[in-house]
Rosetta silent file (secondary structure, phi, psi, omega in degrees, C-alpha in Angstrom):
SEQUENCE: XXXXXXXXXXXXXXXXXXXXXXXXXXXXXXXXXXXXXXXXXXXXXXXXXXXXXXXXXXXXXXXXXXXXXXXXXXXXXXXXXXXXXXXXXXXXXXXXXXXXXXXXXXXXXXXXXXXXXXXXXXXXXXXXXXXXXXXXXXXXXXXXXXXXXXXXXXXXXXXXXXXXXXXXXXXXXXXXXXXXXXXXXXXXXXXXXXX
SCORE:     score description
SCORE:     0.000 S_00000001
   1 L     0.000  126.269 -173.101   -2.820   19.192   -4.468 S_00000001
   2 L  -101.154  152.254  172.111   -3.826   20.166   -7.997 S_00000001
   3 H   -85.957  154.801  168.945   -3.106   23.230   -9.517 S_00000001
   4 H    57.193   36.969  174.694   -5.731   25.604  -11.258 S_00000001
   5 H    78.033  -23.364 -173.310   -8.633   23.631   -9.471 S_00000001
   6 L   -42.116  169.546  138.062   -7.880   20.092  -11.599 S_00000001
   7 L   -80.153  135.763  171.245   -8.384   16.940   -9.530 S_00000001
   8 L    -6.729  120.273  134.692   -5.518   14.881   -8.653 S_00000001
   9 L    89.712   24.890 -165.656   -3.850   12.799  -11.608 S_00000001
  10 L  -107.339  -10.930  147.139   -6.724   14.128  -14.175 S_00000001
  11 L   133.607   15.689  173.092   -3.608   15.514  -17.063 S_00000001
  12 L   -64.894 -161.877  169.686   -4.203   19.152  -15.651 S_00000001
  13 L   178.635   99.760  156.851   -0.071   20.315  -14.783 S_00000001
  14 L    -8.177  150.219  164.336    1.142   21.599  -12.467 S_00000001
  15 E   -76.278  125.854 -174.551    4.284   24.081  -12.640 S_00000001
  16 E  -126.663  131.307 -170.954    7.876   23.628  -12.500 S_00000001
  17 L    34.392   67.294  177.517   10.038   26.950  -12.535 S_00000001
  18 L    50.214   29.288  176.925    6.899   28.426  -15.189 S_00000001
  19 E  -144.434  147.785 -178.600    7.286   25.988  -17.348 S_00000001
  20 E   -63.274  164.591 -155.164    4.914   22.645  -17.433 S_00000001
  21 L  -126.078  139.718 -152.552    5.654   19.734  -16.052 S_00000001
  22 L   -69.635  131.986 -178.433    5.830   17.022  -18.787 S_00000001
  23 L   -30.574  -39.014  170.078    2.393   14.287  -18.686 S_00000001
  24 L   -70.029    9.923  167.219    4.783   11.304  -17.824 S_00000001
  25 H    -1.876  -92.632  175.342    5.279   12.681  -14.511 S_00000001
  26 H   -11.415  -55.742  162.162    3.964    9.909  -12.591 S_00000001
  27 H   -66.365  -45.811  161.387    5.536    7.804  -13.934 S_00000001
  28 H   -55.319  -40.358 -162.441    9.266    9.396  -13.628 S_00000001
  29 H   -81.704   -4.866  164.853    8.518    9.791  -10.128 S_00000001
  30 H   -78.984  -29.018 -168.810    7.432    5.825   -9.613 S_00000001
  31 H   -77.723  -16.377 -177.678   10.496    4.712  -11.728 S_00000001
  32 H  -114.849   12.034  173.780   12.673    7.055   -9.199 S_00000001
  33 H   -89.716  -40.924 -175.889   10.607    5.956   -6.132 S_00000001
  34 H   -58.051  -40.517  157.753   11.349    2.390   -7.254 S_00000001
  35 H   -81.327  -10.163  169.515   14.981    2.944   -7.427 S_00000001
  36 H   -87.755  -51.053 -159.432   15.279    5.097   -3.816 S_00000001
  37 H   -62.235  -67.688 -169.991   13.051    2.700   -1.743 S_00000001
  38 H   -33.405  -31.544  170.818   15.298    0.338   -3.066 S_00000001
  39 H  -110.164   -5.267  178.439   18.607    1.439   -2.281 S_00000001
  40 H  -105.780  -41.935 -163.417   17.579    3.644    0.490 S_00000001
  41 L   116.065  117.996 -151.287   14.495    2.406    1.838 S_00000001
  42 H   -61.056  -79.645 -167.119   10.668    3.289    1.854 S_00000001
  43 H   -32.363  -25.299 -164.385   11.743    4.999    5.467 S_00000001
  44 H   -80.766  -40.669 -163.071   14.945    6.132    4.424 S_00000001
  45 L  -100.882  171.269 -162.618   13.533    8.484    1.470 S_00000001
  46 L  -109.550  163.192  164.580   11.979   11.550    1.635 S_00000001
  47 L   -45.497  -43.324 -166.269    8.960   13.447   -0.373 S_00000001
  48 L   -65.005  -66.501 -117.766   12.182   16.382   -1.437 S_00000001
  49 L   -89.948   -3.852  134.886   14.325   13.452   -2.116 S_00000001
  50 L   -46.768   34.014 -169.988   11.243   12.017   -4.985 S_00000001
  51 L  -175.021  -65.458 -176.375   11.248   15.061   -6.378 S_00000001
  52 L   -54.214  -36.350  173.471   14.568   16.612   -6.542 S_00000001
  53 L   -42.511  -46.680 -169.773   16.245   14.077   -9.045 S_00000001
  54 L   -73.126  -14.615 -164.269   13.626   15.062  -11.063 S_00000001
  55 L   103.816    5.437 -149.694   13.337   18.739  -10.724 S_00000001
  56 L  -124.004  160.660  169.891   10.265   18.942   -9.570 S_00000001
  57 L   -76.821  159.705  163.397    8.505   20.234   -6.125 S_00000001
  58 H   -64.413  -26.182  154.165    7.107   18.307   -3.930 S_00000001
  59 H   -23.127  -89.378  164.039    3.673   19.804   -5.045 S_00000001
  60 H    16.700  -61.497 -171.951    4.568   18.292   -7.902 S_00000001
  61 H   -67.596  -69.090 -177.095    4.310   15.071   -6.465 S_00000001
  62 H   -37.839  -16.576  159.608    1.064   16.092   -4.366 S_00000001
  63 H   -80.560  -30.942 -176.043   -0.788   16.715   -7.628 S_00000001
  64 H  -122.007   12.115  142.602   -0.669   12.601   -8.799 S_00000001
  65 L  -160.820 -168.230 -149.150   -0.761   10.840   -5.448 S_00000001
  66 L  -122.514   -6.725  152.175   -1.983   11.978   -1.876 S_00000001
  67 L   171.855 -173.003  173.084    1.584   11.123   -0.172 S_00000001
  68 H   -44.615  -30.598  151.674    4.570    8.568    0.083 S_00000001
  69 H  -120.290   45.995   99.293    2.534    5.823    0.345 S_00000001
  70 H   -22.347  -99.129 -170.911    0.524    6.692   -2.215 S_00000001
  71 H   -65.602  -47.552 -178.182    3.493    6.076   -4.682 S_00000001
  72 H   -43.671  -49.560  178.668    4.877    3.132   -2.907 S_00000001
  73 H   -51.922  -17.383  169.379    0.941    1.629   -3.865 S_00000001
  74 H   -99.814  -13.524  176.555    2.038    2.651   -7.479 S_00000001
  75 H   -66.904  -37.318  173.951    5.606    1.000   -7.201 S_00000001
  76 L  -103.721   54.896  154.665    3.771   -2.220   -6.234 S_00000001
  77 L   -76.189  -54.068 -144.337    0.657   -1.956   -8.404 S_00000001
  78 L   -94.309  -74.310  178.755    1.999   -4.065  -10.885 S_00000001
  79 H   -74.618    4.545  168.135    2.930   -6.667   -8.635 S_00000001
  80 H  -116.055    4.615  136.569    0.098   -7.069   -6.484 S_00000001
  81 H   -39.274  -67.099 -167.772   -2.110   -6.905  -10.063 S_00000001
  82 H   -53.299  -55.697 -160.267    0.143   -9.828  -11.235 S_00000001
  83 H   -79.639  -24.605  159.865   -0.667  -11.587   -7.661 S_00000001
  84 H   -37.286  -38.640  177.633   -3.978  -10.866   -8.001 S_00000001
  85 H   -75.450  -37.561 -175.358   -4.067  -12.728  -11.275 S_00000001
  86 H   -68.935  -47.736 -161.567   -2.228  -16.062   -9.573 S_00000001
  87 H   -74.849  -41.647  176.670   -4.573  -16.073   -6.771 S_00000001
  88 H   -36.410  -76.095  179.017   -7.775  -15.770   -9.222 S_00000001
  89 H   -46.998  -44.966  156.201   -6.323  -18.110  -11.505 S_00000001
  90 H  -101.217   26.490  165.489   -6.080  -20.756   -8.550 S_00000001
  91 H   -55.559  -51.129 -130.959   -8.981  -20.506   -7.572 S_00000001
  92 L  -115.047   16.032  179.842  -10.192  -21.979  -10.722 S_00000001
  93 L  -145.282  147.037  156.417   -7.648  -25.154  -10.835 S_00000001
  94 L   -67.524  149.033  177.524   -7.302  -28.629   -8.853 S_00000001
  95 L   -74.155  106.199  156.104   -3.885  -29.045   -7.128 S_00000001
  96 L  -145.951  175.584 -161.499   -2.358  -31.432   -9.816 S_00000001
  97 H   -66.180  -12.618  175.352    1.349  -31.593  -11.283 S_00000001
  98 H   -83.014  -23.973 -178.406   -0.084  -29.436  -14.431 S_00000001
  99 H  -102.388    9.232  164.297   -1.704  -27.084  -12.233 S_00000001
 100 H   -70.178  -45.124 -167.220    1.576  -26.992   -9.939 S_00000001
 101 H   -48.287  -78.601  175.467    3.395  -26.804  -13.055 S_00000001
 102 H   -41.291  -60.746  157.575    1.290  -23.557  -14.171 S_00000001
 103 H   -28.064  -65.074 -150.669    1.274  -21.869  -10.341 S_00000001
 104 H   -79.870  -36.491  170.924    4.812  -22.157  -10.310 S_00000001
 105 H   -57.187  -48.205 -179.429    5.282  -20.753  -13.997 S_00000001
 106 H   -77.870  -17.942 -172.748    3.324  -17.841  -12.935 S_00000001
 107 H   -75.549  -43.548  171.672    4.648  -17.082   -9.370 S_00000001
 108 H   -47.699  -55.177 -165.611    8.531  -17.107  -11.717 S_00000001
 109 H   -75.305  -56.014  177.265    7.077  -14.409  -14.252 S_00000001
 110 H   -78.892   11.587  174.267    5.962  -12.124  -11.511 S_00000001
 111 H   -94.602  -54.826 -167.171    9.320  -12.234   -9.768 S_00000001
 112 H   -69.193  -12.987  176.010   11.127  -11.840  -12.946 S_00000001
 113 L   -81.846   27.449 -148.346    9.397   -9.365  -14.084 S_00000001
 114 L   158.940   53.007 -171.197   10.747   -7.330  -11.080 S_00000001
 115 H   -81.140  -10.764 -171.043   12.885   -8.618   -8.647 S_00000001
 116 H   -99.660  177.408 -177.144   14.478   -5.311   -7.088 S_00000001
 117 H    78.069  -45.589 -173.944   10.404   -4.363   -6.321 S_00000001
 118 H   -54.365  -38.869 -159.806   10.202   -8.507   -4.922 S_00000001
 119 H   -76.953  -34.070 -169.587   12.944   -7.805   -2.829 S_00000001
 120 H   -85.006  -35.810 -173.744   11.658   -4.262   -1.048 S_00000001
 121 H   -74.679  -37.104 -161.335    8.517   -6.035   -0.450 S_00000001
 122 H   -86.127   -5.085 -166.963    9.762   -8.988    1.172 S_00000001
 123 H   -98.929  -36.422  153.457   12.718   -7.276    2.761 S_00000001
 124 L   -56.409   28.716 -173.645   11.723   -4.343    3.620 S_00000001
 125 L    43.647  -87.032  165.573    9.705   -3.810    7.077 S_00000001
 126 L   -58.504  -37.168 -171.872    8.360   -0.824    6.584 S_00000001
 127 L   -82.154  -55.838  150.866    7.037   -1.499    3.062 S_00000001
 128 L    10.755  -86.288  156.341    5.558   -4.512    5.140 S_00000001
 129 L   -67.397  -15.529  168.006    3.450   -3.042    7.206 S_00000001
 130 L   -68.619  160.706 -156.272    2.184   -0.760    4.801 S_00000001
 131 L   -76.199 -138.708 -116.222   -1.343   -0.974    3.754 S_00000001
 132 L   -39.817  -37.217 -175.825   -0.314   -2.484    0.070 S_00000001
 133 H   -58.143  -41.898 -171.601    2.598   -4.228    1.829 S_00000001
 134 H   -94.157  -27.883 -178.108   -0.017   -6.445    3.878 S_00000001
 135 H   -89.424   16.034  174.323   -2.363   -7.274    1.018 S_00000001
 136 H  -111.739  -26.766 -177.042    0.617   -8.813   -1.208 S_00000001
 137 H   -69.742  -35.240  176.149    1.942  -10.469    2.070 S_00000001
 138 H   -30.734  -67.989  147.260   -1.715  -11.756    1.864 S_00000001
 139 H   -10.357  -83.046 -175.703   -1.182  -12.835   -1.250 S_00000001
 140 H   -73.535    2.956  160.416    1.588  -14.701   -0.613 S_00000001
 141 H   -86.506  -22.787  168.360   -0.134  -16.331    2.008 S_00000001
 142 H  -102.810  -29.457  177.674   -2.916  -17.977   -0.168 S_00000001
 143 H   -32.539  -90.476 -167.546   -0.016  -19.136   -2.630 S_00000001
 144 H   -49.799  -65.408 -162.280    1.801  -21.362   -0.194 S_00000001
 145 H   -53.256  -27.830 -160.503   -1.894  -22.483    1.509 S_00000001
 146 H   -92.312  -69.011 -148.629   -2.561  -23.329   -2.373 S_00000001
 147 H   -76.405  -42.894 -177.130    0.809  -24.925   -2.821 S_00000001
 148 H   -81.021  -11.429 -171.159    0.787  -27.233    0.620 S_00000001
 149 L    85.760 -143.421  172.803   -3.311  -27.996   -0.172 S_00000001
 150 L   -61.270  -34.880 -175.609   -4.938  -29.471    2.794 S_00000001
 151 L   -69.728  148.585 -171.995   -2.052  -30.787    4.533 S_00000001
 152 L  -127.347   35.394 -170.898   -1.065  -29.952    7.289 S_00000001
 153 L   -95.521  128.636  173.190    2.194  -32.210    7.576 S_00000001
 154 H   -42.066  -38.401  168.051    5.260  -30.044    8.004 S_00000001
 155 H   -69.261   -9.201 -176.413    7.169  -31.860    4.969 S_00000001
 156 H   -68.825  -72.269 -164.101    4.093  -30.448    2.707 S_00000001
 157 H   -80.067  -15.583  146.179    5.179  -26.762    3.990 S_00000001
 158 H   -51.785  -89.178  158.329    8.981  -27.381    3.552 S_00000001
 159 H    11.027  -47.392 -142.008    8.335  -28.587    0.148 S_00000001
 160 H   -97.590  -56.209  169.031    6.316  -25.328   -0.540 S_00000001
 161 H   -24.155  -61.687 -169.136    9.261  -23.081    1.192 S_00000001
 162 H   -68.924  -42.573  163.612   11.461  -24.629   -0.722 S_00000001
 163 H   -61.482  -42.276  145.118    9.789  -24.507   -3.981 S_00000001
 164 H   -24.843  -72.224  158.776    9.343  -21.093   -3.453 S_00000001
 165 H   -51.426  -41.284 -163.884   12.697  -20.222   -2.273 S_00000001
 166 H   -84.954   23.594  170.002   14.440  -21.833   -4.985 S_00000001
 167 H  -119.766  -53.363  173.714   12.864  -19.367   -7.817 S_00000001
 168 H   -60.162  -69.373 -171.774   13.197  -16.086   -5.137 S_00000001
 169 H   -56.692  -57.364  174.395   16.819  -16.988   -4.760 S_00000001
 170 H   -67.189   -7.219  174.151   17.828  -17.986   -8.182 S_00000001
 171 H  -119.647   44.046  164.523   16.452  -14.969   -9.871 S_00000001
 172 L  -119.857  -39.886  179.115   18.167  -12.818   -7.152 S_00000001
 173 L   -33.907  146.461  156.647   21.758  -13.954   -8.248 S_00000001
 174 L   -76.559  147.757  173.754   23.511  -11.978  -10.379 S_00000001
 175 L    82.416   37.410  172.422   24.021  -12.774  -13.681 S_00000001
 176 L  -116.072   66.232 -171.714   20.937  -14.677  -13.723 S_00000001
 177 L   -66.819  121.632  166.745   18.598  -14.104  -17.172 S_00000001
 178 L   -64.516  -46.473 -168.521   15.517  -15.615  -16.355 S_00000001
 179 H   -47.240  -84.818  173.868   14.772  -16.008  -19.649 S_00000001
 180 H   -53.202   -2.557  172.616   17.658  -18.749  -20.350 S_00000001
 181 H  -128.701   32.064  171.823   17.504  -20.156  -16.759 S_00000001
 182 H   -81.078  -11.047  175.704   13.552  -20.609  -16.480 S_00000001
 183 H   -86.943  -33.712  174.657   13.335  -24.070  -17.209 S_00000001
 184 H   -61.915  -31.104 -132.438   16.514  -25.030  -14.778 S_00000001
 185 H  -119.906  -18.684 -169.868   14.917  -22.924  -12.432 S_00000001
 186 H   -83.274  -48.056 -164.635   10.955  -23.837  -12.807 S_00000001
 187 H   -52.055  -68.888 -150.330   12.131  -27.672  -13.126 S_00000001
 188 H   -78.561  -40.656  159.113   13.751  -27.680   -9.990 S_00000001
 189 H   -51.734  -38.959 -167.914   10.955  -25.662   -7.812 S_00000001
 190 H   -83.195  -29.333 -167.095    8.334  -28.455   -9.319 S_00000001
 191 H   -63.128  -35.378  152.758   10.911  -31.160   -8.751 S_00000001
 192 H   -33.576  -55.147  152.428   11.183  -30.136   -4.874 S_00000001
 193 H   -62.333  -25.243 -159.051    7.018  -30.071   -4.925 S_00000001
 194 L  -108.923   11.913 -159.370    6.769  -33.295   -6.452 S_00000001
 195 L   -92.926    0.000    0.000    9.463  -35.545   -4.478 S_00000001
């Protein structure tokens, strides 16, 4: 709901105790939705409890999205952009070990560049079933059909599992900088594809 007639998310601003409520808005309140669904749960948190870290009303909120999942669709924007870009991009390539190679480099990048966000989606239920929650399980559903090909032999989709698994595990450890363990960790996902 916008104040003073604005439309939704158009820089108009809303009030907080008379005083304006600062233009990143949005944005604090994805960066603190992204940390509650996470330790709480999309189900667990509430519109007040969005709002109250920040100071803000739940108006507040209701001027830059249209409800709770509304802002989950902006916590996972980013990553179902990113998978948007993998599945495009294999559209466009033959299954061979350079364009496994390349698949697997990019499927790495969008985990690391977010793994507590990886983790609510795949872990989460609720986030699940939500309407963004089904098109990134989509998603992840033409990967692996990309990754076994044609086959439809069971060691093909182990292989794929596995390759999979072994990047989604190893950049869930702690202590794990993708940066210094992307080659160990890319190597070993292709090596898994290619045996």
């Amino acid at each position: 709901m916008a104040g003073d007639g604005a439309p939704a998310g158009t820089g108009g601003t809303p009030e907080r105790a008379g005083e304006p409520v600062p233009p990143d808005t949005r944005a604090l309140i994805l960066r603190r939705a992204r940390d509650l669904f996470a330790r709480q749960g999309y189900r667990g948190t509430s519109i007040r409890q969005l709002t109250s870290g920040l100071g803000l009303t739940p108006a507040a909120l209701y001027y830059h999205f249209t409800g709770k999942e509304d802002v989950l669709a902006g916590v996972l924007a980013p990553m179902e952009r990113d998978g948007e870009a993998i599945i495009a991009r294999m559209a466009e390539l033959e299954r061979t070990p350079k364009a496994l190679r390349e698949v697997l480099d990019r499927y790495f990048d969008l985990l690391a560049r977010d793994i507590v966000v990886f983790r609510l989606v795949a872990d989460d239920v609720d986030v699940q079933q939500s309407t963004v929650g089904q098109r990134l399980r989509g998603q992840a559903r033409d990967l692996f059909a990309w990754l076994t090909g044609s086959s439809s032999d069971v060691t093909d989709r182990i292989r794929a599992a596995a390759a999979v698994g072994t990047i989604r595990l190893s950049l869930d450890q702690s202590g794990v900088d993708p940066d210094a363990h992307r080659e160990a960790i890319i190597g070993r996902a292709l090596q898994i594809m290619t045996d």
